[in-house]
N, C-alpha and C positions, 0 to 999 in steps of 0.2 A: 504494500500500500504506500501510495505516495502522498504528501500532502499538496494540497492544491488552495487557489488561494480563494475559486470559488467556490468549494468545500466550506471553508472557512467562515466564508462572508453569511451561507445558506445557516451552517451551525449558529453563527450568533445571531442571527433575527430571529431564528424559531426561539431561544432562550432570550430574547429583549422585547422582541414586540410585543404588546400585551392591548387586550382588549381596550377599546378606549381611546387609543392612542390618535394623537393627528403626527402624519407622518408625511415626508416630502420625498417623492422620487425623482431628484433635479434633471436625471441623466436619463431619463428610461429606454433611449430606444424601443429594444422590440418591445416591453412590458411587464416581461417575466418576471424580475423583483414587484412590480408595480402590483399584479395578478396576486403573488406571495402575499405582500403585504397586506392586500385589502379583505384576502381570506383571513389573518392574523390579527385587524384591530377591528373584527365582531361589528356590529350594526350601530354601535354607539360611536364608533371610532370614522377615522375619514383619512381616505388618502389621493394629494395631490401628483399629481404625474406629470410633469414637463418635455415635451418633444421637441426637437430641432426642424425634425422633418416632420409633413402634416400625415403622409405615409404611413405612418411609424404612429403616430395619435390615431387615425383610423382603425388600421389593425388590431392597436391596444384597446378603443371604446370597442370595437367587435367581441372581440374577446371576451371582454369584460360581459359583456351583456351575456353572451351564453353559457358564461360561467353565474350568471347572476348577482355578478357582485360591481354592478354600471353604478348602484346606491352609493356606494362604498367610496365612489371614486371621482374626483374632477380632470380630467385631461386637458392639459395646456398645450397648445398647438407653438412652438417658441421655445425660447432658451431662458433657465433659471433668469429671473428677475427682481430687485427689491419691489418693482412696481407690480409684477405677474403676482408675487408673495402678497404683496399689501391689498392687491384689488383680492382676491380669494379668504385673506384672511382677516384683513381690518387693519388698524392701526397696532389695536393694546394684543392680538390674541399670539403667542407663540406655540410654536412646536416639540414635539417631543425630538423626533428623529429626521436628519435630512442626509438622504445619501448622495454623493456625484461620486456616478462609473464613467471613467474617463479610457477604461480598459480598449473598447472598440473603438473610441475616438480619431480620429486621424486629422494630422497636423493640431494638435493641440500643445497650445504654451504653457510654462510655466506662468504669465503671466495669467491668462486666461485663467488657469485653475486657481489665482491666489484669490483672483477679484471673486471668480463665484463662488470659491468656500469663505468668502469677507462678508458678501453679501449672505449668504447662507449664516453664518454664526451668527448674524443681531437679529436674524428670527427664532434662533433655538431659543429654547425658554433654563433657567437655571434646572439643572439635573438632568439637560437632555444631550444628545449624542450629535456628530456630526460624524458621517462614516466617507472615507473620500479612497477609493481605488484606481490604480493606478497600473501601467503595464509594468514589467517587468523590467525593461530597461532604464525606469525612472532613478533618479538617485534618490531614495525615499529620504537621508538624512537631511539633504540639503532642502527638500521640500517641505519635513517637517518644523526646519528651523526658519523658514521665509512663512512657512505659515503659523506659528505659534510669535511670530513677531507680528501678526497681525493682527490678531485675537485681543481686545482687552481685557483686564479682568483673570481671573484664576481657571486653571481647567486641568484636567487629566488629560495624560496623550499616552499610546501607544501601537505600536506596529507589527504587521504579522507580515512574511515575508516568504514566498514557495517562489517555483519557475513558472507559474502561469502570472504572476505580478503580484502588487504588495496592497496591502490597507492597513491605512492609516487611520486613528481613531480617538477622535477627542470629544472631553465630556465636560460641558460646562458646571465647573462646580459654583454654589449657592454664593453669592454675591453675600457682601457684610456690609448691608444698612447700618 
């Protein structure tokens, strides 16, 4: 058995997501975490899905619907947003979890990844997750240290690492009023 890094990603959402939850799939392509997810936060929970491609949003609301879980879920047709974020969610509401798979990505910068996991952290809410995957050829140290230089505020971080690519993973810890 080998460890792989999608292994890894599918183990920790079935032990994190939890009913309830609002959850962001910044990166979804074809959907498949987006589908997991909305099976995983139950009828009281909600998950947003963001698509680059409108292709790729189609496909996913399809799916969604014959799985019956279209309730469950808003499909963004577009690329993560603090504006896509705030029209779906309001001003005051945060979230628990927001993932960006950068894995299938192509020509993607390091720039690019910092602004939308920047953008993404001031919608996490305190105690919730940012999960950010990456290919394999990324240099995950240097990107973990461009990005926890961005982050205000306290957090957890840490990295799992196979041949299929790496995840990165920080946790906004409780803020001190």
């Amino acid at each position: 058995m080998s460890f792989s890094n999608e292994s890894f990603v599918q183990n920790y959402l079935e032990t994190q997501v939890q009913t309830g939850m609002l959850v962001v799939d910044g990166r979804a392509g074809n959907g498949q975490k987006t589908r997991f997810l909305a099976s995983h936060v139950g009828k009281d929970g909600m998950v947003l899905s963001f698509h680059e491609e409108r292709e790729e949003a189609n496909k996913t609301a399809a799916s969604l619907f014959m799985a019956g879980l279209q309730d469950r879920v808003t499909v963004e047709n577009g690329v993560l947003s603090a504006e896509g974020l705030q029209k779906e969610l309001g001003r005051l509401t945060k979230v628990d979890l927001i993932i960006l798979d950068y894995t299938k990505a192509e020509n993607i910068s390091r720039h690019q990844i910092n602004a939308e996991s920047e953008t993404a952290w001031s919608f996490i809410k305190d105690d919730g997750q940012l999960i950010i995957l990456v290919k394999a050829e990324e240099n995950v140290t240097t990107l973990q240290s461009a990005l926890e230089a961005d982050f205000d505020g306290t957090f957890g971080a840490a990295t799992f690492s196979a041949k299929d690519g790496s995840t990165l993973l920080f946790e906004k810890e409780q803020s001190e009023d």
